[in-house]
DOGUMI-728731 format. One record per residue (C-alpha): residue number from 1; residue in three letters; x, y, z. Coordinates in Angstrom, 1 decimal, decimal comma. Layout:
<atom NUM "ALA" <X Y Z>>;
...
***
This chain:
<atom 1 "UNK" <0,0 0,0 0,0>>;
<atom 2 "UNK" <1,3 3,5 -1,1>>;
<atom 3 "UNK" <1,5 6,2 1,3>>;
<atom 4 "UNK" <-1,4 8,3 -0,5>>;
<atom 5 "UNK" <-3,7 5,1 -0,2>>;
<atom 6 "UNK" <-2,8 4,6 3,7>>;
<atom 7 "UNK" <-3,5 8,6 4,2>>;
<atom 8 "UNK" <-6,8 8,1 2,6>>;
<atom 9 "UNK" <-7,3 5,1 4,6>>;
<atom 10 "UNK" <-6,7 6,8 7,7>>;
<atom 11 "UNK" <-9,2 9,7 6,8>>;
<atom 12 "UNK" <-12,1 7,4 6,0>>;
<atom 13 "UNK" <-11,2 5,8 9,7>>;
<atom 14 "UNK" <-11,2 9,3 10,9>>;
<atom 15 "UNK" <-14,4 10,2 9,0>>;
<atom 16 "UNK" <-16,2 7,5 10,3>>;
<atom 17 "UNK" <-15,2 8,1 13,8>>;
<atom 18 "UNK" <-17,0 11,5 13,3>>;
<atom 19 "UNK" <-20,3 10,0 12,2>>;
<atom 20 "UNK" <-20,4 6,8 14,6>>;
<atom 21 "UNK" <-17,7 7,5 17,3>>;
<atom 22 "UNK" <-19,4 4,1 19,0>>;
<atom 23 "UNK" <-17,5 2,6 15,8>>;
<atom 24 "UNK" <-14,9 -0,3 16,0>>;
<atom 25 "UNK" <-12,6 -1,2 13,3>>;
<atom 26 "UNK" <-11,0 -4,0 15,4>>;
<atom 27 "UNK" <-14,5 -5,3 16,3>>;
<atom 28 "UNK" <-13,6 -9,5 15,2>>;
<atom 29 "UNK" <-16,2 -12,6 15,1>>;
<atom 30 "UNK" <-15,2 -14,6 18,1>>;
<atom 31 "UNK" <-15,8 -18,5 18,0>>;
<atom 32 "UNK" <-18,6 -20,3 19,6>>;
<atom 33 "UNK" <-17,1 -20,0 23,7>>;
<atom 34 "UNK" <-17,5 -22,7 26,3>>;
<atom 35 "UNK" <-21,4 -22,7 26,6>>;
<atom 36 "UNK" <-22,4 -26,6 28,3>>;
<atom 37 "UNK" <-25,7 -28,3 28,0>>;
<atom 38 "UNK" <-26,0 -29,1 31,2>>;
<atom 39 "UNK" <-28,0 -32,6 32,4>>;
<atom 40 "UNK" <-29,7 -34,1 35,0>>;
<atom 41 "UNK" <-28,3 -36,2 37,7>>;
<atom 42 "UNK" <-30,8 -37,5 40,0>>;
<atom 43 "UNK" <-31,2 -40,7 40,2>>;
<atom 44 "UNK" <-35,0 -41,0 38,9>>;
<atom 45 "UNK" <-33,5 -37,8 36,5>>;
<atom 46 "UNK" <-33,5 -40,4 33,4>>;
<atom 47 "UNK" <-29,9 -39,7 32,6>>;
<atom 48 "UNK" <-27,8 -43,0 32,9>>;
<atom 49 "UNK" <-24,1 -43,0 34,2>>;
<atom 50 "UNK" <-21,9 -45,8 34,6>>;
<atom 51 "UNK" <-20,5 -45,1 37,8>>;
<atom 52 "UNK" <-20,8 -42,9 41,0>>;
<atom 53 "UNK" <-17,9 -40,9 40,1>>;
<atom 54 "UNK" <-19,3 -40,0 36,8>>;
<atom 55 "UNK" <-22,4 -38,9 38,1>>;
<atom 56 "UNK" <-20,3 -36,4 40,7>>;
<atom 57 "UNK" <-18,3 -35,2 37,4>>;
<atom 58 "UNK" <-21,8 -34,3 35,8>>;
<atom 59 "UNK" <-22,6 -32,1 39,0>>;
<atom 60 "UNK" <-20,0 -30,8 39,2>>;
<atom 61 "UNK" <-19,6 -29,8 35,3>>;
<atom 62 "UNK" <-23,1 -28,2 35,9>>;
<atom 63 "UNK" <-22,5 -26,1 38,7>>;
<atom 64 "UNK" <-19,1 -24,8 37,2>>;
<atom 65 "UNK" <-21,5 -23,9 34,1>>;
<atom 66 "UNK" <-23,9 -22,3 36,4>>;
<atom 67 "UNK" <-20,8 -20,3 38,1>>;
<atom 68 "UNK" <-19,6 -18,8 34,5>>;
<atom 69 "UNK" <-23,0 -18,1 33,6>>;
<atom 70 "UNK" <-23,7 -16,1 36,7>>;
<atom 71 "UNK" <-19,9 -14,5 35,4>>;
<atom 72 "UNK" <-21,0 -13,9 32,5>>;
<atom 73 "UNK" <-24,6 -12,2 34,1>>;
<atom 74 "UNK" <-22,5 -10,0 36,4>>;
<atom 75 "UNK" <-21,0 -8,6 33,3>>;
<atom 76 "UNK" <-23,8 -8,2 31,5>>;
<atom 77 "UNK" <-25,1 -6,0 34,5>>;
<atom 78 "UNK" <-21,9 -3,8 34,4>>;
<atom 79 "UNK" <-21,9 -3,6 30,6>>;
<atom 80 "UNK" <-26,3 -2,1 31,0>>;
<atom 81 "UNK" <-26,5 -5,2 28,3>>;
<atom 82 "UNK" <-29,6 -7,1 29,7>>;
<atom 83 "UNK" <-32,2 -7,0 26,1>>;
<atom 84 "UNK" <-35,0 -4,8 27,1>>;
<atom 85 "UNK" <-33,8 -3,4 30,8>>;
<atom 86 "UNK" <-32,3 -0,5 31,0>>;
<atom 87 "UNK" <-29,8 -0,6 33,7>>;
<atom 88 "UNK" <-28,9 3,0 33,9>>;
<atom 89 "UNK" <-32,3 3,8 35,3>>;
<atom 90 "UNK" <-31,0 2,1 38,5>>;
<atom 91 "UNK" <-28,1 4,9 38,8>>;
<atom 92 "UNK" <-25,6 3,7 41,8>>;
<atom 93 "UNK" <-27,8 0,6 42,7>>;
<atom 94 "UNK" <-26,1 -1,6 39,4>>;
<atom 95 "UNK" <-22,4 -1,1 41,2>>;
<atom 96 "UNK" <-24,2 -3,2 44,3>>;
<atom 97 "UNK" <-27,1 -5,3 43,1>>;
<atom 98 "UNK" <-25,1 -7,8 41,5>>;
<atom 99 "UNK" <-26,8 -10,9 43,3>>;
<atom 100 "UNK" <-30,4 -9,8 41,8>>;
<atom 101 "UNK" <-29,3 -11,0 38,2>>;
<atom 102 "UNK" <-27,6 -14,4 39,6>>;
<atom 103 "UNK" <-30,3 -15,7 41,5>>;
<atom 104 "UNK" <-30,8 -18,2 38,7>>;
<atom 105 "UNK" <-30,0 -19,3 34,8>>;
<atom 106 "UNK" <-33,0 -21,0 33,6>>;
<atom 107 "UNK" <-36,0 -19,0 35,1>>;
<atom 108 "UNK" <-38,7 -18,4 33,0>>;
<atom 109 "UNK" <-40,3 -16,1 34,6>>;
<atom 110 "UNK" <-41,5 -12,7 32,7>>;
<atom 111 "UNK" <-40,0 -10,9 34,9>>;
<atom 112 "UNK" <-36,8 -12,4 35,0>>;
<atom 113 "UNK" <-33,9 -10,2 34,1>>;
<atom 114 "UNK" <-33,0 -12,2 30,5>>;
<atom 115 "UNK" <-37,0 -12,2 29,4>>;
<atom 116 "UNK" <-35,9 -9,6 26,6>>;
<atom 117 "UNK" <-33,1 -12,2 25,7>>;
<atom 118 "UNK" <-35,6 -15,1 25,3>>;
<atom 119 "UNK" <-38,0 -13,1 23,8>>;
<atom 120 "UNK" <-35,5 -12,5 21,6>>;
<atom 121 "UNK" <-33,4 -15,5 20,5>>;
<atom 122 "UNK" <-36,9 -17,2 19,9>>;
<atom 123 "UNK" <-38,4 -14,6 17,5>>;
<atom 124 "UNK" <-34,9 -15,6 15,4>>;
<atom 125 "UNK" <-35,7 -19,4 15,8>>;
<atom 126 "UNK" <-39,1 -18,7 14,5>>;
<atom 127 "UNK" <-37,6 -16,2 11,5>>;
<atom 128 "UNK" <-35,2 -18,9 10,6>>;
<atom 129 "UNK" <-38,1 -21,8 10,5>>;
<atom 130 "UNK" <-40,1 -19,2 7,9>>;
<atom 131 "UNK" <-37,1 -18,5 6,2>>;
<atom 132 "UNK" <-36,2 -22,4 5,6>>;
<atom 133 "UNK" <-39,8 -23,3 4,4>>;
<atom 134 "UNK" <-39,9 -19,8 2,4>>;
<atom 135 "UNK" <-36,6 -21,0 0,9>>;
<atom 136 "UNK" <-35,9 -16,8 1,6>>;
<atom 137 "UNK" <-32,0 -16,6 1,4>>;
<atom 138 "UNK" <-32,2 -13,0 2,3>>;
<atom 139 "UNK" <-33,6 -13,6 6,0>>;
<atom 140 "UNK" <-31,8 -17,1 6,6>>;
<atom 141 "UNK" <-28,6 -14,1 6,3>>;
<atom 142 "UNK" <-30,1 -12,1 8,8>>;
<atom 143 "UNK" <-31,0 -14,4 11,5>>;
<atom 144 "UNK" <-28,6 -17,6 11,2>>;
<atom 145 "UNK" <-25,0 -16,5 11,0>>;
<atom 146 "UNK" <-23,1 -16,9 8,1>>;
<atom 147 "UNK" <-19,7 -19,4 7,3>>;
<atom 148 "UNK" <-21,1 -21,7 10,7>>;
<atom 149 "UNK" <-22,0 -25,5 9,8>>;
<atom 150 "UNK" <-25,6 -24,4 10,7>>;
<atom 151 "UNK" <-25,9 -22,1 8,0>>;
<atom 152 "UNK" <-24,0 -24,6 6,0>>;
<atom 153 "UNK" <-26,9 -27,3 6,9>>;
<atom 154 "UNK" <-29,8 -24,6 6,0>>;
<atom 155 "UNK" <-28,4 -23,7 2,7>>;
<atom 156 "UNK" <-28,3 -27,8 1,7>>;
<atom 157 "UNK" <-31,7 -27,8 2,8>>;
<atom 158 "UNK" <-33,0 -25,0 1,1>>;
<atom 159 "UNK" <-31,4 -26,4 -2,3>>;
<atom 160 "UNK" <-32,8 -30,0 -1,7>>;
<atom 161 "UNK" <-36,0 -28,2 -1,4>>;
<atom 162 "UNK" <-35,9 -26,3 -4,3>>;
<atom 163 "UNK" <-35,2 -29,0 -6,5>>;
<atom 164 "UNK" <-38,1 -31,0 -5,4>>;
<atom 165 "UNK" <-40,2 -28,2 -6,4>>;
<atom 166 "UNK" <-42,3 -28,6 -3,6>>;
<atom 167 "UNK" <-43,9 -26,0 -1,5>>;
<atom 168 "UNK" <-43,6 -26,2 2,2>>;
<atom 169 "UNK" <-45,8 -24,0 4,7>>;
<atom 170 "UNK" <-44,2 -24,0 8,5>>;
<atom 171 "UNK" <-46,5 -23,7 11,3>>;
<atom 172 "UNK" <-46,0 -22,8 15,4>>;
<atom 173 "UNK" <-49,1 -23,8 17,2>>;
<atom 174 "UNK" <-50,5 -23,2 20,4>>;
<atom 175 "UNK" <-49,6 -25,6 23,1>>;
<atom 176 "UNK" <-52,1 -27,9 24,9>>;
<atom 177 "UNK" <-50,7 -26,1 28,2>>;
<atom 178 "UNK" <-48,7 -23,1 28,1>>;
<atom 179 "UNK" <-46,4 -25,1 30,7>>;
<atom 180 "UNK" <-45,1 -27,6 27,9>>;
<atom 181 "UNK" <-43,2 -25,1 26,1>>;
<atom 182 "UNK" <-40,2 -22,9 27,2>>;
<atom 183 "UNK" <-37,8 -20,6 25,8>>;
<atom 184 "UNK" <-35,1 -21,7 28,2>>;
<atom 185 "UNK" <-31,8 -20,4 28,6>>;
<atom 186 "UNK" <-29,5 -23,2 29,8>>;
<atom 187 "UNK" <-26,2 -21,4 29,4>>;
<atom 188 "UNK" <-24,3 -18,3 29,1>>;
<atom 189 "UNK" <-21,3 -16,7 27,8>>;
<atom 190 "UNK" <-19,8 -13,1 27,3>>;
<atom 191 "UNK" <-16,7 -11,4 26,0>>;
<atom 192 "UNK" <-15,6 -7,6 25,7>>;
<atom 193 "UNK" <-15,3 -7,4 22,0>>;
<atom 194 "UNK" <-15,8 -3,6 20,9>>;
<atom 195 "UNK" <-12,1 -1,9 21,5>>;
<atom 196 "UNK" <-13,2 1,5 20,1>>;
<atom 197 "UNK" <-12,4 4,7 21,7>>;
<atom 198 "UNK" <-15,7 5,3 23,4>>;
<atom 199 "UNK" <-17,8 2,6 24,8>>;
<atom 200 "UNK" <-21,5 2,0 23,3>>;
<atom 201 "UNK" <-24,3 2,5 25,3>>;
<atom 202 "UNK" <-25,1 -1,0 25,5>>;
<atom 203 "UNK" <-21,8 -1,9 26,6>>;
<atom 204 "UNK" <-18,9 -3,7 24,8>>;
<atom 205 "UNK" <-19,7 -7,3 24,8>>;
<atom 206 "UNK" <-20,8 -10,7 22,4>>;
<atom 207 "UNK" <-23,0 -12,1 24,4>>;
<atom 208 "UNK" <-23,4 -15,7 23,5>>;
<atom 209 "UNK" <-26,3 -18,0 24,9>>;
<atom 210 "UNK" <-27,2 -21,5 24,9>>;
<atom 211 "UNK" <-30,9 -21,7 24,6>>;
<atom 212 "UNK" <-33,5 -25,0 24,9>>;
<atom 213 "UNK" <-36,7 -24,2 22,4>>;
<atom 214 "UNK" <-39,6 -26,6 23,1>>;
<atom 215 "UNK" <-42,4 -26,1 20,6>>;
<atom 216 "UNK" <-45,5 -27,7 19,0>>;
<atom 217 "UNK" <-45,1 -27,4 15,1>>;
<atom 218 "UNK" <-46,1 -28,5 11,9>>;
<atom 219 "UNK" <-45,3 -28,6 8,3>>;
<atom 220 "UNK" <-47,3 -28,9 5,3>>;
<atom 221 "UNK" <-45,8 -30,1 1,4>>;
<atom 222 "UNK" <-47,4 -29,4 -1,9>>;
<atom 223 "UNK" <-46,2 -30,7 -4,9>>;
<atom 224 "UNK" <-46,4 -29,0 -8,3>>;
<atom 225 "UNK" <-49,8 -29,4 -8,4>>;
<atom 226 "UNK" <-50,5 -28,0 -4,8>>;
<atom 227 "UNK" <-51,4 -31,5 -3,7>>;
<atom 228 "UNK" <-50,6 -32,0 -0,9>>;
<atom 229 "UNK" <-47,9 -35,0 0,2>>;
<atom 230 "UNK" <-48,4 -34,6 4,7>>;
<atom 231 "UNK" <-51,3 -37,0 6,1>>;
<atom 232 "UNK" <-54,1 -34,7 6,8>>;
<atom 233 "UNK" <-54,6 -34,0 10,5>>;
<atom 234 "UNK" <-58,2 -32,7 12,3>>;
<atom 235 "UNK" <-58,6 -30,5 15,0>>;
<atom 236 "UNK" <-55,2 -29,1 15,0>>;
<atom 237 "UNK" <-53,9 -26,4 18,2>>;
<atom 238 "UNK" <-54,5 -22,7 17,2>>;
<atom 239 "UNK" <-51,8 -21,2 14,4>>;
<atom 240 "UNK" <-49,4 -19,2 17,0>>;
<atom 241 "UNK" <-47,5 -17,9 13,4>>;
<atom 242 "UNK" <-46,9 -19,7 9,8>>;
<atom 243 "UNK" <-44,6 -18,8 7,0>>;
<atom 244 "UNK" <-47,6 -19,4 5,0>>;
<atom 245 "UNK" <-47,6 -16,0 2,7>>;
<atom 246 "UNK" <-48,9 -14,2 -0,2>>;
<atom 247 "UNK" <-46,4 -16,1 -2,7>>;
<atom 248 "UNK" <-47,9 -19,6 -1,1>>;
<atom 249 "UNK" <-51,4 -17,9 -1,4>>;
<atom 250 "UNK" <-51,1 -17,7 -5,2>>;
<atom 251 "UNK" <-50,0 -21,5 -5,4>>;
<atom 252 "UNK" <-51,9 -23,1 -2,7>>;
<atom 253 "UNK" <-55,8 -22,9 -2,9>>;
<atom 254 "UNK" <-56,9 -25,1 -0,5>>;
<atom 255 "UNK" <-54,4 -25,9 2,3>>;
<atom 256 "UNK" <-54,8 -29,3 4,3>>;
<atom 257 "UNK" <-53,9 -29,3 8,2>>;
<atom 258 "UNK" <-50,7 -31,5 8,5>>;
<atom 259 "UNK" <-50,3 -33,6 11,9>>;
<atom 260 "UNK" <-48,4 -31,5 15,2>>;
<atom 261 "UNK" <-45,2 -32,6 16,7>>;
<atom 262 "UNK" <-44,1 -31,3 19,9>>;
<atom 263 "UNK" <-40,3 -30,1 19,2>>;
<atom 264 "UNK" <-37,1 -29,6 21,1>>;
<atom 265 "UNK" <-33,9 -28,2 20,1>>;
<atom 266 "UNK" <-30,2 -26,5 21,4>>;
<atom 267 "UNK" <-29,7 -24,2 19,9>>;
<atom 268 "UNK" <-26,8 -21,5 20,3>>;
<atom 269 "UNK" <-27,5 -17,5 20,1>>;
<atom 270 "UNK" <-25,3 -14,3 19,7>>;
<atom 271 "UNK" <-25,3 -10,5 19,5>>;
<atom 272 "UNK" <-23,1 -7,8 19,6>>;
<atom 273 "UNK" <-24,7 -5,9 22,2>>;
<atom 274 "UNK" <-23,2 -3,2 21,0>>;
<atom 275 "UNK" <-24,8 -3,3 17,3>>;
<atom 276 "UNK" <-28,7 -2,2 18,6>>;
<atom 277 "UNK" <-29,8 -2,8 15,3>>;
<atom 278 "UNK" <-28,7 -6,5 14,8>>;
<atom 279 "UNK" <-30,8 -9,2 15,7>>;
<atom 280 "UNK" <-30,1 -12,7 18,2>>;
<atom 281 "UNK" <-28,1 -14,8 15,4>>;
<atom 282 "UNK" <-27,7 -18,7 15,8>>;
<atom 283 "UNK" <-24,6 -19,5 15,5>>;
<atom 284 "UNK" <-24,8 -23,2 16,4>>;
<atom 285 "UNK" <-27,2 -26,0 17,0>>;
<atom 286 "UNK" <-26,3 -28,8 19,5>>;
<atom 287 "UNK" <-27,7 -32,0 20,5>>;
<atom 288 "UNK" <-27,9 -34,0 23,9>>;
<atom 289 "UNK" <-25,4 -36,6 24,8>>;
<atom 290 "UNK" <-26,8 -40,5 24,2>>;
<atom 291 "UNK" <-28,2 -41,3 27,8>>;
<atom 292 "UNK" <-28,6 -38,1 29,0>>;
<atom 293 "UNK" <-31,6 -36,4 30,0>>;
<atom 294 "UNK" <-31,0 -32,2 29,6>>;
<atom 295 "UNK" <-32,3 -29,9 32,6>>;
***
């Protein structure tokens, strides 16, 4: 590079700083950190483990997960980065108050201090389940992040389904009991990432978060000649949302009702909190060990 292309350079860095001086040229994508699915170890818990010793490994692996998430929480608080709770508004309480976010990981209680997070991350599962049976490239971007073996895994799906030349609708219904399904966050993880001069308002961390998404859905296939190839199911749960659109409207006539499946997944989440404008991203999905039982 010449020294009239590095004086530009340094302008446009300068020039930027002016417009956004929350900006952060060293800002990097940071792998997936330590998150653990962490699993039950009662005895009547379900999970099986061969000895004694591997059962007091488990308990302890959870409650050194539960320790980094409560880490994690604490800097959260410090950072004002809880989704939806504005931490300033508490003034010189948030330098004390650090044991009123650590009480526990996995509440789901709406008033618990990561609702907005839950909230969150499961408005992107449900984008990314519209954007998979939409075959919408554009939103899969938005919601699942790119270059991750995730993303890989949607885009091979997406191309299978468009060379069937089927038409797929997605559907999230109402539970039977609103206590069957959770937006559960099992784990947590976060790291200062933003190095710019001034520090955003919502702090300076990725926040990454290991999230359990139970569900009741269904998913309807048409072929070319809007027939449709799911058995037909009667007295289906209420529609809760549906990637069924105006494009499907033009194709499909007459839609048929297709069976419901309650669903769980792992799924991994992230945000820049300091990037208000970008949404929960899933960066990874997991699944439980064989012979464990998840909390």
């Amino acid at each position: 590079m010449d020294q009239a292309a590095l004086v530009r350079n340094i302008e446009t860095i300068q020039a930027t700083y002016q417009d956004d001086p929350y900006h952060d040229i060293w800002a990097q994508n940071v792998p997936v950190m330590d998150l653990e699915l962490p699993y039950r170890t009662a005895v009547w818990g379900g999970s099986k483990y061969f000895s004694l010793g591997e059962r007091i490994k488990q308990i302890i692996t959870n409650r050194r997960n539960w320790l980094k998430s409560s880490f994690a929480k604490a800097m959260m608080w410090s950072n004002n980065s809880f989704p939806g709770l504005d931490l300033w508004d508490f003034r010189g309480i948030k330098y004390w108050i650090y044991t009123l976010p650590l009480e526990v990981v996995r509440s789901t209680r709406s008033t618990y201090w990561l609702e907005g997070l839950r909230k969150e991350a499961f408005e992107s599962y449900c984008q990314v389940q519209k954007a998979i049976a939409r075959n919408d490239s554009g939103l899969v971007e938005v919601y699942a992040s790119a270059k991750t073996p995730y993303h890989h895994d949607i885009k091979r799906l997406m191309a299978k389904s468009r060379g069937s030349g089927c038409a797929y609708v997605w559907n999230l219904h109402a539970p039977p009991n609103p206590k069957h399904t959770h937006t559960t966050i099992l784990s947590i993880r976060a790291s200062p990432t933003h190095l710019g001069p001034r520090e955003p308002p919502e702090g300076r961390l990725t926040v990454q978060a290991l999230v359990k998404v139970q569900t009741y859905q269904s998913l309807e296939i048409y072929d070319r000649h809007a027939k449709p190839l799911h058995e037909a199911a009667e007295n289906t749960p209420p529609v809760l949302t549906t990637s069924y659109s105006a494009s499907n409207q033009r194709f499909i006539k007459q839609r048929t009702s297709a069976p419901v499946n309650e669903v769980t997944e792992y799924f991994v989440f992230e945000k820049k909190m300091y990037m208000p404008t970008m949404k929960w991203v899933i960066r990874e999905r997991l699944y439980p060990a064989e012979d464990r039982v998840p909390v």
